[in-house]
Every structure is written in structure tokens, then in C-alpha cells.
C-alpha positions in Angstrom: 0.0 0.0 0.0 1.6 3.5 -1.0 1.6 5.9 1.8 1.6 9.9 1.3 4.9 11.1 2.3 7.1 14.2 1.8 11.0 14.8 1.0 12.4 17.8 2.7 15.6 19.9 2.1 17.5 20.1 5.2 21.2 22.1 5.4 23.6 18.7 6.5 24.3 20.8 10.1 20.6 21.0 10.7 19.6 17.4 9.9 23.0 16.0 12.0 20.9 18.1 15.3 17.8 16.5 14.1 19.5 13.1 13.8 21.5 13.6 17.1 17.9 14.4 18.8 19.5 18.2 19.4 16.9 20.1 17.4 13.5 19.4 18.3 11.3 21.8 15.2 12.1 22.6 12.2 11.3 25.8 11.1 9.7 27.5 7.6 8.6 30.9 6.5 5.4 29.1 5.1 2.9 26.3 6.6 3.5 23.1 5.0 0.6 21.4 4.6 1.6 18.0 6.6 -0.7 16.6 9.1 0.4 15.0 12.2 2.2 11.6 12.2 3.2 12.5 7.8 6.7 10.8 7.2 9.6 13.3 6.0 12.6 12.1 4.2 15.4 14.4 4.6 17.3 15.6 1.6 20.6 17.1 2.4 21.6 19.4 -0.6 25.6 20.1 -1.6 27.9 18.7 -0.4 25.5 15.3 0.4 23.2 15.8 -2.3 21.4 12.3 -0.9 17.9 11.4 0.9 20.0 10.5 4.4 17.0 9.6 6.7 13.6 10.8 7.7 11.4 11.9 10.6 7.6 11.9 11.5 5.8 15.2 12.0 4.5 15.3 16.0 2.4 18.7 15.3 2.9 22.4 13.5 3.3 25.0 15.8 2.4 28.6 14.2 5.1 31.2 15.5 3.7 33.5 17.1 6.5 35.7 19.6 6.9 32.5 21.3 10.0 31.2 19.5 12.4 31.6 22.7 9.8 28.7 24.2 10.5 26.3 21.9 14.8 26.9 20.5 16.1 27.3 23.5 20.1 27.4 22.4 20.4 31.1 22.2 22.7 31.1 19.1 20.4 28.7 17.1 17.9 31.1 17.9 19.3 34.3 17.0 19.5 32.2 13.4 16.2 30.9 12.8 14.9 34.6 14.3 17.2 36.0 10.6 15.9 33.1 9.0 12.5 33.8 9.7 12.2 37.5 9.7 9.7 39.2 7.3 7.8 35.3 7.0 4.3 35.5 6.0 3.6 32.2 7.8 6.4 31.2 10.2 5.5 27.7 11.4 7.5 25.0 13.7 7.3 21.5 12.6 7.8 19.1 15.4 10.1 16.5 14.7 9.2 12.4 16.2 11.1 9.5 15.8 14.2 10.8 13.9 15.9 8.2 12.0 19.7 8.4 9.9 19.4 5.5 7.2 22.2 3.1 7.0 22.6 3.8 3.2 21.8 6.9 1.6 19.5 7.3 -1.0 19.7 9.1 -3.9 16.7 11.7 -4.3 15.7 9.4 -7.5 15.2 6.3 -5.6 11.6 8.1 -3.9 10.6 9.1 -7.1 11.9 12.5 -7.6 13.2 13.7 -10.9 15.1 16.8 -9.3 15.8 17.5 -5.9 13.2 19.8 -3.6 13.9 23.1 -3.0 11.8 23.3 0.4 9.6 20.3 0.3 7.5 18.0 -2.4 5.1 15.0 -1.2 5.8 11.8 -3.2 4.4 7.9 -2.3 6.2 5.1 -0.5 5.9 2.0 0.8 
């Protein structure tokens, strides 16, 4: 049975955190439409250019002034706040069950004729 997922571009320092369990949301100027428990494969762009593991979605959390209660690493913070500023839609997505594969996967191998810029949904198994 083919399940709706999604394939997500994630900077290789951010998804090590999210692998390590360090980083808890991950954050976008615009609401992705995912709904709780949605798989996310993690696409690392240059250098990795590879699908290196995925994560379910516990919840989106719409920012709202209250981004010092969820990053609570001051310097992580101070980037996401540059990252974020002027978003129409700032949004947390909280991260479950992280999970580095043992091989990585080329973005091809989920379907994908070119690799996301932010996100695309595709269907897996």
C-alpha cells in the first residue's frame, strides 16, 4: 500500500541536530501542509546531495512571539529569528522518531526527478 509522504531539504548541520535528537522543530517561513504523524525524508543538498534519513511530524506549531519557548540554544535562535524574519507564515514543525538510514539514497530512488527546493510530497511504501 503507498503511503503519502514528503521529501524535505534540510542544510547537513541541521539534519546531524535532528538526527542527534538536538533540534527538536524545524522551522519554515510558510505552513506546509503536513498533518500529524506524515513521514519526511530528509534531503541534504551540496555537499551530500542524498535522501540521508527521515522523521515523522509530531504537530505544526504557528510562530507567534513564542519562539524563545520552543529553540532554547540562544545562538540557534538568533539564526532561525534572521531566517525567519519578514515570513508571511512562520511555522515550527515538530520532529518524532528521527531516524539516519544506513545507506543513503539518492533523491531518484523516492521518485523524484530533481531534488526539492523546500519540500515535495511523493508515495512510499
Amino acid at each position: 500500500m503507498l503511503t503519502l509522504t514528503a521529501v524535505m531539504a534540510i542544510q547537513t548541520h541541521h539534519a546531524d541536530r535532528i538526527y542527534r535528537g538536538d533540534k527538536q522543530f524545524e522551522y519554515r517561513r510558510l505552513r506546509p501542509r503536513f498533518t500529524p504523524g506524515i513521514k519526511v525524508y530528509i534531503y541534504e543538498p551540496l555537499p551530500v546531495q542524498a535522501v540521508t534519513g527521515y522523521f515523522h511530524v509530531a504537530g505544526l506549531i504557528d510562530l507567534d512571539n513564542n519562539l524563545a519557548e520552543l529553540e532554547h540554544n540562544k545562538n540557534e535562535r538568533n539564526i532561525v529569528e534572521t531566517y525567519l524574519h519578514g515570513a508571511r507564515r512562520p511555522t515550527a514543525i515538530a520532529i518524532a522518531s528521527p531516524m539516519r538510514l544506513a545507506q543513503p539514497l539518492a533523491f531518484g530512488q523516492l521518485g523524484l526527478k530533481v531534488a526539492p527546493q523546500s519540500y515535495v510530497y511523493t508515495e512510499s511504501e
